[in-house]
C-alpha positions in Angstrom: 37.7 5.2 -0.4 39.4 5.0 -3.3 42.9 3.5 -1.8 40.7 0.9 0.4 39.1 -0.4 -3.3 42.7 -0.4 -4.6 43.9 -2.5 -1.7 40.6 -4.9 -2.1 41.2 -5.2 -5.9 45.0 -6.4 -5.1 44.4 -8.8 -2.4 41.7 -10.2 -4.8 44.4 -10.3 -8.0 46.8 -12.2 -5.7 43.8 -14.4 -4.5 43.0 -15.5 -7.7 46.0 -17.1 -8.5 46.2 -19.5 -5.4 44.1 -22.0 -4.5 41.5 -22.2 -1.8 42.7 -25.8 -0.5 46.5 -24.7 -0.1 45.3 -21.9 2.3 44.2 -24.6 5.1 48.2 -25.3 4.7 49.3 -22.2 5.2 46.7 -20.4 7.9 46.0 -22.7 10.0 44.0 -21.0 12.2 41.4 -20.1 8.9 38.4 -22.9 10.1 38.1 -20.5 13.5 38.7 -16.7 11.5 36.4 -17.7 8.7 32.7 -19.2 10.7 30.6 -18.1 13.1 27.8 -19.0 15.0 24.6 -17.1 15.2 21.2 -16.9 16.6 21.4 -20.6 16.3 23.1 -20.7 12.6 26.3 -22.1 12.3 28.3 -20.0 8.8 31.4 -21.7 7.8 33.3 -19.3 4.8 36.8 -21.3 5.0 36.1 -22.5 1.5 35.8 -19.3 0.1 38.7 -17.6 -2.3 40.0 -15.2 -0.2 43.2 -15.5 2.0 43.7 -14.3 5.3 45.1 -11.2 3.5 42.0 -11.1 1.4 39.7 -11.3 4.5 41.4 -8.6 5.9 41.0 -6.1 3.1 37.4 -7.1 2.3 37.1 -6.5 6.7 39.0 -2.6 6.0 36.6 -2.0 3.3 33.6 -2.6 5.0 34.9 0.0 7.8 35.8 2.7 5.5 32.5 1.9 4.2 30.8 2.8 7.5 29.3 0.0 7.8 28.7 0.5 11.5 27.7 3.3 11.1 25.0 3.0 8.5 23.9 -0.1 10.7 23.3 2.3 13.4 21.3 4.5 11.2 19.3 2.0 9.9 18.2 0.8 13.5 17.8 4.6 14.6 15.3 4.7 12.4 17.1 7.3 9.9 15.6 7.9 6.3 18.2 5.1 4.8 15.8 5.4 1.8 16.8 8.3 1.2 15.0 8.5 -2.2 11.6 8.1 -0.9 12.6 9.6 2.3 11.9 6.5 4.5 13.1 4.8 7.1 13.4 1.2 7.3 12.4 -0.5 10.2 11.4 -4.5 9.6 13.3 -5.1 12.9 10.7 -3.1 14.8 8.2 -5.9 13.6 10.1 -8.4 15.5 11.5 -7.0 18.6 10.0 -7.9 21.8 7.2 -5.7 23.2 7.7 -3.2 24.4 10.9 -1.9 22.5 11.0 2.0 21.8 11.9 1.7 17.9 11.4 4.9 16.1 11.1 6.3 12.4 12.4 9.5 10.9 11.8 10.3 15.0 8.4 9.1 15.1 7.9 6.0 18.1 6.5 3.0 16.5 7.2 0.2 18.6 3.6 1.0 20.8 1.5 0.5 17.1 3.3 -2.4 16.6 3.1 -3.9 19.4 -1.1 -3.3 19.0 -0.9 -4.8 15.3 1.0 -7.6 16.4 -1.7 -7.8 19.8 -4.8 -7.3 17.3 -3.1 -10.4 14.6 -2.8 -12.9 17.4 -6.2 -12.2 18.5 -8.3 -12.8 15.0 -5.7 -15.3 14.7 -6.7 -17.1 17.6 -10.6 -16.2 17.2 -10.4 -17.9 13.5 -8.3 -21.1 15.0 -10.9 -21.3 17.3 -13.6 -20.8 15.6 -14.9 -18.1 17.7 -14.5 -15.8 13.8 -16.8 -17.6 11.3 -17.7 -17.2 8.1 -20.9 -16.0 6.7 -23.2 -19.4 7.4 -21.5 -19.4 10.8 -19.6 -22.2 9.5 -15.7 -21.8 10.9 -13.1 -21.7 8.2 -11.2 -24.5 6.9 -8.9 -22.2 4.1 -7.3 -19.3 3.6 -6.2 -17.8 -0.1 -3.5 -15.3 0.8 -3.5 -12.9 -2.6 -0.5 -11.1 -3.0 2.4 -10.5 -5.7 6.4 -9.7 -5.2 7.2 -9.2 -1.4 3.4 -9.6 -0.1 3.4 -13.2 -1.7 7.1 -14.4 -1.0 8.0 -13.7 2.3 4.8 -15.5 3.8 5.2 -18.5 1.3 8.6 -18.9 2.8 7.5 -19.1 5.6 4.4 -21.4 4.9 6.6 -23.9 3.0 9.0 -24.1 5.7 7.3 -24.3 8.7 3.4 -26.4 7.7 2.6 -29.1 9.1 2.0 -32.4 7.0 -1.8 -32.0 7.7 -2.9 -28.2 8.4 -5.8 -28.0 10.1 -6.7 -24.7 8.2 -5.4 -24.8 4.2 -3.5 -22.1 3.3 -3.3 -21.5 -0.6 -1.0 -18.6 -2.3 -2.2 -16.5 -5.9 0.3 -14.2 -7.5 0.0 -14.5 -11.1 -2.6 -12.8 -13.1 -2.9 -15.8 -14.9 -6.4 -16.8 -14.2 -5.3 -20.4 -14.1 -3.2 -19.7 -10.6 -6.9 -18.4 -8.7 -8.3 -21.3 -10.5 -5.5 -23.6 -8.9 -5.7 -22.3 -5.5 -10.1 -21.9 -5.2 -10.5 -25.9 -7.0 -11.6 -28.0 -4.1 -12.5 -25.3 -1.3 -15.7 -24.2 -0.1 -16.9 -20.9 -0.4 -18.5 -21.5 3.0 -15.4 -21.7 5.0 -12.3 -19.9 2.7 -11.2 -16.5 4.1 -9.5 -14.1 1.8 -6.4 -12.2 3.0 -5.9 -9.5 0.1 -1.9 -7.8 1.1 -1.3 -4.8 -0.8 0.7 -2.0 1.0 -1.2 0.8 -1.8 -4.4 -1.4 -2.5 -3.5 -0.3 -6.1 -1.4 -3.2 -7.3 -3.0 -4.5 -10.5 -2.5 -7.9 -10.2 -3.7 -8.2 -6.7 -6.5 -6.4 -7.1 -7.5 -8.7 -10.5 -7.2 -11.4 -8.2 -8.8 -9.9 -5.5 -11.9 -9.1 -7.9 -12.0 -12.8 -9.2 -12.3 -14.1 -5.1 -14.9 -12.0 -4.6 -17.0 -13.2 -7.8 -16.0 -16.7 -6.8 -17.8 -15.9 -3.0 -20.3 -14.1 -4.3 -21.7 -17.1 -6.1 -22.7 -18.7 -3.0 -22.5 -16.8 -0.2 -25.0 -14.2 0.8 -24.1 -10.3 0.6 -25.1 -9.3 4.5 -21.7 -11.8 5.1 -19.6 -11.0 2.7 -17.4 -9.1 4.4 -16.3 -12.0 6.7 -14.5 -13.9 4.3 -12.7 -10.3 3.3 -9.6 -9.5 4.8 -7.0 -6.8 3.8 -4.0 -6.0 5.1 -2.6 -2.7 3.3 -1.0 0.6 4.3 -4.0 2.1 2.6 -7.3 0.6 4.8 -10.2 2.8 3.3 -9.3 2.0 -0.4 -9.4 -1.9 1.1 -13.1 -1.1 3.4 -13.7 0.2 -0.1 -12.8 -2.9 -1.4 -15.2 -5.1 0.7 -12.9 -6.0 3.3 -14.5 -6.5 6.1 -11.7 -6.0 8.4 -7.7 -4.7 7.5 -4.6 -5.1 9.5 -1.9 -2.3 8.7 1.5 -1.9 8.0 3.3 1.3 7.3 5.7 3.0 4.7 8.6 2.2 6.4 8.2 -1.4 6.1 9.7 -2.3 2.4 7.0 -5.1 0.3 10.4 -7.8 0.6 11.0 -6.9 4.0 7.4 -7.0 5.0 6.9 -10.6 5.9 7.4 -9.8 9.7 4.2 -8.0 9.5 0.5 -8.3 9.0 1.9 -9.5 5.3 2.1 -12.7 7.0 -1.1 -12.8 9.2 -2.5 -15.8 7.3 0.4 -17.6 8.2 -0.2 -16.7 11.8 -3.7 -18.4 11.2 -2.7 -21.2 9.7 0.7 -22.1 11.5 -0.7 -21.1 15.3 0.5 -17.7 16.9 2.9 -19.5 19.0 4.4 -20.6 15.8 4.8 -16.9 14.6 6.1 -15.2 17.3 8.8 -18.2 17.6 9.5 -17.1 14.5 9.8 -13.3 15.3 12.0 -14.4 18.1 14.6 -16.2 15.9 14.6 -13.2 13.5 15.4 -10.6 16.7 18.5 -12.7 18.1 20.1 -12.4 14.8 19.3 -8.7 15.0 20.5 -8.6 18.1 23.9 -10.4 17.1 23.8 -8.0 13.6 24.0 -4.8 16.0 26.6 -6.1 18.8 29.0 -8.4 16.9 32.3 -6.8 15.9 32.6 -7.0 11.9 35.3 -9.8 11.9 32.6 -12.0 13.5 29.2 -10.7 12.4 27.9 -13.2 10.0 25.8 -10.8 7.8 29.1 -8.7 7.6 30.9 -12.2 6.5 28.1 -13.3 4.1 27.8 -9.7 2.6 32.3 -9.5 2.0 32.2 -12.8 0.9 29.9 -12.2 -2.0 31.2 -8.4 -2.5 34.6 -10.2 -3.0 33.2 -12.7 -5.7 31.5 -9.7 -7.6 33.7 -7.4 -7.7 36.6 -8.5 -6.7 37.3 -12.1 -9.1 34.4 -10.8 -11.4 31.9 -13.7 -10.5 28.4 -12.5 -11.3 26.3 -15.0 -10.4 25.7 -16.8 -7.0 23.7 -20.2 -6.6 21.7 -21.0 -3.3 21.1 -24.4 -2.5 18.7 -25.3 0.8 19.5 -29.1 1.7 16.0 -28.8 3.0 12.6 -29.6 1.2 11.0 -27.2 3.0 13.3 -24.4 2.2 12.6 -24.8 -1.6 10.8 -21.4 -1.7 14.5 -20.0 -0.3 16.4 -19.0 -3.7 13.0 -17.7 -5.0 12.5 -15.5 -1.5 16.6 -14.2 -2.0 16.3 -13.4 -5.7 13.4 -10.5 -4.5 15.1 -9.7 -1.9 18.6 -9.0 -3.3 18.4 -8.7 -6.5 15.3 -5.9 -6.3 17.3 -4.5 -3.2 20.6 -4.6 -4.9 19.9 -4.2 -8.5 21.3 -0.6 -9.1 23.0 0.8 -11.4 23.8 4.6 -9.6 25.0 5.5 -6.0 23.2 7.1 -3.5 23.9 10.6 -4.6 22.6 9.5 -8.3 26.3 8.9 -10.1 26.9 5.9 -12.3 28.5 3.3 -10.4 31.7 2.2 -11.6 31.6 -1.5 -10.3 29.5 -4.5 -10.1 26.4 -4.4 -8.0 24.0 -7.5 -6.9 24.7 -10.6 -8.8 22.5 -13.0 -10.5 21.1 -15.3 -8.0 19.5 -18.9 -8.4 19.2 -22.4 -7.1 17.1 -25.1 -6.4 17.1 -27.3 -3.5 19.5 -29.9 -2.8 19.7 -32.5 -4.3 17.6 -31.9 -7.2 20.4 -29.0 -8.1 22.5 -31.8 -8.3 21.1 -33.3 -11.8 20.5 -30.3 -12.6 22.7 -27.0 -12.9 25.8 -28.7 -10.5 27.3 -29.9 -13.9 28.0 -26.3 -15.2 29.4 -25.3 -11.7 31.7 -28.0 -11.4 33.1 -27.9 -14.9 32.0 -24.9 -16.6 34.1 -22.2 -17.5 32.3 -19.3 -15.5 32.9 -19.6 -11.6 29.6 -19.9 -9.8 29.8 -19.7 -6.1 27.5 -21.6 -4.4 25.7 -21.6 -0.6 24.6 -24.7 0.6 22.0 -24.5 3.6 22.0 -27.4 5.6 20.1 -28.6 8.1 21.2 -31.6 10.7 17.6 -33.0 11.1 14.6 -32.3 8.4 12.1 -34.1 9.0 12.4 -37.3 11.4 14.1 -37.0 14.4 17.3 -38.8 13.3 19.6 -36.9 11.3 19.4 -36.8 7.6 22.8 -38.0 6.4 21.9 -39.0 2.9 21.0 -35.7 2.4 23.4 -33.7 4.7 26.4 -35.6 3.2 25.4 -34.6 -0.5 25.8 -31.0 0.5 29.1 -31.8 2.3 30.4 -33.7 -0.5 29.2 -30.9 -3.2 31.7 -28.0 -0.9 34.2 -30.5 -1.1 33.8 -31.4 -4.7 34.0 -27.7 -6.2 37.0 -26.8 -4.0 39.2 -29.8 -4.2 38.4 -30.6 -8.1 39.9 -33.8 -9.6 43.6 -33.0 -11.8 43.4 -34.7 -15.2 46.5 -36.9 -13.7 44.2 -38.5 -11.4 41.3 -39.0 -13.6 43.4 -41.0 -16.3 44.8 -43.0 -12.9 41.5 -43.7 -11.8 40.6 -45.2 -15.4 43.3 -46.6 -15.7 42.5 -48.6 -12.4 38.9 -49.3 -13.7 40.7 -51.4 -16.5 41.2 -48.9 -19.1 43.5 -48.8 -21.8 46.1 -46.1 -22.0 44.3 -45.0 -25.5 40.8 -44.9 -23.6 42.2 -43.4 -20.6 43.9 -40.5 -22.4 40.8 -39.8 -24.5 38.4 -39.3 -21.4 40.5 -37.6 -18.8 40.0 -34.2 -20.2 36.4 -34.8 -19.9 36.3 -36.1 -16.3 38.7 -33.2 -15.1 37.4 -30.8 -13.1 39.0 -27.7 -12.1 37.9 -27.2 -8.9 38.8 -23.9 -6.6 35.5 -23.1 -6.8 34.3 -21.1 -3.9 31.2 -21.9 -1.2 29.5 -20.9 2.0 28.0 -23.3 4.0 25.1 -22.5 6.5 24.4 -25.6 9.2 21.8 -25.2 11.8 20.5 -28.3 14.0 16.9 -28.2 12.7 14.8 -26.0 10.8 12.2 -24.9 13.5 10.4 -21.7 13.7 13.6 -19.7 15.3 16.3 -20.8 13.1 14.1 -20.0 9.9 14.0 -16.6 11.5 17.1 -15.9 12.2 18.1 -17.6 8.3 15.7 -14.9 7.3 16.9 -12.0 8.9 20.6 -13.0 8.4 20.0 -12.5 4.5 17.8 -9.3 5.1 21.3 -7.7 6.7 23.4 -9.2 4.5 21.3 -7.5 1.5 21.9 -4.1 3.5 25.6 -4.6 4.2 26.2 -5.0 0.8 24.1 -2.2 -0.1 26.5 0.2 1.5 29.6 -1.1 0.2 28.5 -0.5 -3.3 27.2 2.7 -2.1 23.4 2.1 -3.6 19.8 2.7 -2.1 18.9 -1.1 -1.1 15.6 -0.1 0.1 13.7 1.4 -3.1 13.0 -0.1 -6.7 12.4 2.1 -9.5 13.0 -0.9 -11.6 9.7 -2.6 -10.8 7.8 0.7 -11.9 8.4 1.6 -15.8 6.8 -1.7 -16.8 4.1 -1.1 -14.4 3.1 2.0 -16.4 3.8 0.9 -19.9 1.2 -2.4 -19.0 -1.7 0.1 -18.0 -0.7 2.3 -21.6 -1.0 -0.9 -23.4 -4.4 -1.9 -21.9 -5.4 1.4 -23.3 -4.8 0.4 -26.5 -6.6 -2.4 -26.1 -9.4 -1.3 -25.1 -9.7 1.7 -27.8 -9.5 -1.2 -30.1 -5.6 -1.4 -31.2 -2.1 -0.3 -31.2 -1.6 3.8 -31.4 0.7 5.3 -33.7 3.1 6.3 -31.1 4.0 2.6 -30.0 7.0 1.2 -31.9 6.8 -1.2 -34.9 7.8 -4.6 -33.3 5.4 -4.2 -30.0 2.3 -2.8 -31.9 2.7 -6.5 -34.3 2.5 -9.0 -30.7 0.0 -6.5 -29.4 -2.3 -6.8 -32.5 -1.5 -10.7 -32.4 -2.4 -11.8 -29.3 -6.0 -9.1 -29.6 
């Protein structure tokens, strides 16, 4: 490996000192190398730093890297999570039925296939109205409760795909701030709002404060004997959640990660509220891009392409930090969705055998949707020093059926922009031209230069419909895992999350026995005794 990294590092040394718009001059054939098309996504990675050369070694790494074969493993059903000793299956929650997926040699595809039967059934039932609530009254809302990976992936989704007038609500709660429940119950009837509680353990502490403050909320008007149909948990753990006061769960199992999760039950309240058919679209999109993932050779398997582009920006030109921008109101939830799912995926600091790693890992990632990025952070991309590359997610048609140029051509112009750059020669010219003195002109050029050779991916499809949000989905789910095993790191588990976790339940001891104890260091015992 070591002699495949030295080769990487090299072709990214001589990368950096040419610039991206010369190499359309001197590979012509770079537009067709660098995109691919997809499960309906077209991936265009011409603009980003690397060379033919470049591409070639980041392509050699990724096969000394096994990537193929970890891919394999992965879809075998293997224990990829190794430090949990888990498989990880999310694309046995969207193949067709009837597929034979198994984990750690166990067949799962049959009880998914049941889940998935038993969802579009209550869905259905609650659409209808055939599933009421306690006054027989059919429901209107749903308040999905949920927190990291059981709140993301179904808001995604919801945001994406809702129609401008649901006929059934569908609110989120995450934070155990009490003024997000407040948020989300303030106009709905108890009468006719279901509860979907999503917690794989049914332990979570937020979800369960949240959970608890529902309940009360119900409880206020609804009569006990019914309770329990407005209750509805979806956990990996269904007696803690009958426990609970759900009246009916929906499971998911161990081998489905929380950020991976939205193919499951996770998302069952956005089967309700979208429409089945909606969902399984959805599911549909997500398995072609599998499908592609598995049978594409490397030089044209966009999540391989995605995944070496940003491994060469990390580690390769030292660029840690990545900005998404969706050219799409409805993908606004998108860079909030990928910074869970890459940067608690990616996040590590050892290799899989528990050794330091010696290299970058998962960069920072951020964004906001286009074009509000634009008058926003764009001014330290374009002309700060750091380089920041940037993805811009386009879609042809957003909302009416003609296409969306103003909007389009922003994203188009912003690619252009950070590659192209403007040479301080040709911003005195151009102020010169407006009619300004040589004085003026040489006093402002420096600050209307912009360096450009600034890297970006652009991802087109036609529209945004159920089957291209799954395939966008999935294609950064495998992208996540590609990466994963070129740095060598566990992409499916996330100690991280858990010291805090702890520390939070030691500090609520202290508040309850009244104050800080002696064991708890100077400067948090002051805030704790603060804020009592």
């Amino acid at each position: 490996m070591t002699d495949h990294w030295t080769a990487f590092d090299a072709a990214a040394a001589r990368d950096a000192q040419t610039r991206i718009v010369d190499q359309f001059a001197a590979d012509p054939d770079r537009l067709a190398r660098m995109s691919v098309e997809a499960a309906g996504l077209y991936l265009d990675l011409s603009k980003q730093s690397w060379s033919r050369a470049g591409f070639e070694a980041c392509l050699d790494l990724a096969r000394a890297c096994d990537v193929e074969g970890r891919r394999a493993a992965l879809f075998a059903g293997e224990a990829v999570n190794l430090t949990e000793g888990r498989a990880v299956l999310h694309p046995a929650l969207r193949a067709a039925p009837g597929a034979d997926f198994k984990a750690l040699g166990e067949s799962v595809s049959a009880e998914v296939d049941a889940v998935r039967s038993d969802m579009r059934a209550y869905a259905d039932a609650v659409r209808s109205g055939a599933e009421a609530g306690a006054t027989g009254k059919p429901f209107r809302a749903i308040v999905h409760v949920g927190i990291g990976g059981s709140d993301l992936g179904p808001r995604v989704v919801w945001d994406a795909l809702r129609p401008l007038d649901p006929a059934i609500d569908l609110r989120f709660v995450a934070n155990i701030d009490p003024r997000d429940m407040a948020e989300a119950l303030t106009g709905l009837d108890p009468e006719t709002t279901l509860v979907v509680v999503v917690s794989k353990t049914f332990t979570t502490q937020e979800t369960l404060a949240n959970a608890e403050a529902a309940r009360a909320w119900l409880a206020a008007t609804l009569p006990a004997a019914g309770m329990t149909k407005h209750f509805i948990g979806v956990t990996a753990a269904p007696d803690k959640a009958g426990a609970f006061g759900c009246g009916r769960t929906f499971a998911f199992r161990d081998w489905v990660g929380g950020r991976y999760s939205l193919w499951s039950a996770v998302s069952l309240s956005c089967g309700i509220a979208l429409g089945w058919d909606v969902f399984e679209a959805m599911l549909s999109g997500a398995a072609a891009m599998d499908a592609h993932f598995v049978s594409a050779p490397l030089e044209q398997n966009a999540p391989v392409l995605l995944a070496l582009a940003q491994v060469f920006n990390v580690d390769g030109l030292n660029r840690p930090a990545r900005t998404v921008a969706p050219y799409a109101h409805a993908l606004r939830r998108l860079p909030s969705f990928l910074q869970q799912l890459e940067m608690e995926s990616n996040g590590k600091r050892v290799h899989r055998d528990g050794t330091p790693v010696t290299r970058q890992t998962c960069p920072v990632v951020f964004g906001e949707p286009g074009t509000n990025g634009q008058h926003a952070f764009f001014q330290q991309i374009h002309q700060g020093p750091q380089v920041v590359p940037a993805e811009f997610v386009i879609a042809a048609r957003t909302h009416a059926d003609a296409p969306e140029s103003p909007l389009w051509s922003n994203a188009l112009a912003q690619g252009q922009a950070l590659m192209l750059g403007k040479t301080g020669d040709q911003a005195r010219a151009e102020l010169i031209a407006a009619g300004a003195d040589a004085a003026g002109a040489d006093r402002l050029a420096p600050h209307k230069t912009f360096p450009g050779n600034r890297p970006s991916t652009a991802i087109v499809m036609e529209r945004l419909t159920p089957a291209t949000l799954g395939a966008l989905l999935a294609l950064y789910e495998h992208k996540t895992f590609v990466e994963g095993v070129i740095w060598d790191i566990n992409s499916f588990d996330q100690w991280g999350v858990e010291l805090g976790k702890v520390l939070a339940k030691a500090i609520l001891s202290d508040v309850a026995a009244g104050g800080p104890s002696p064991a708890l260091d100077p400067s948090t015992a002051a805030l704790m005794t603060r804020l009592m």
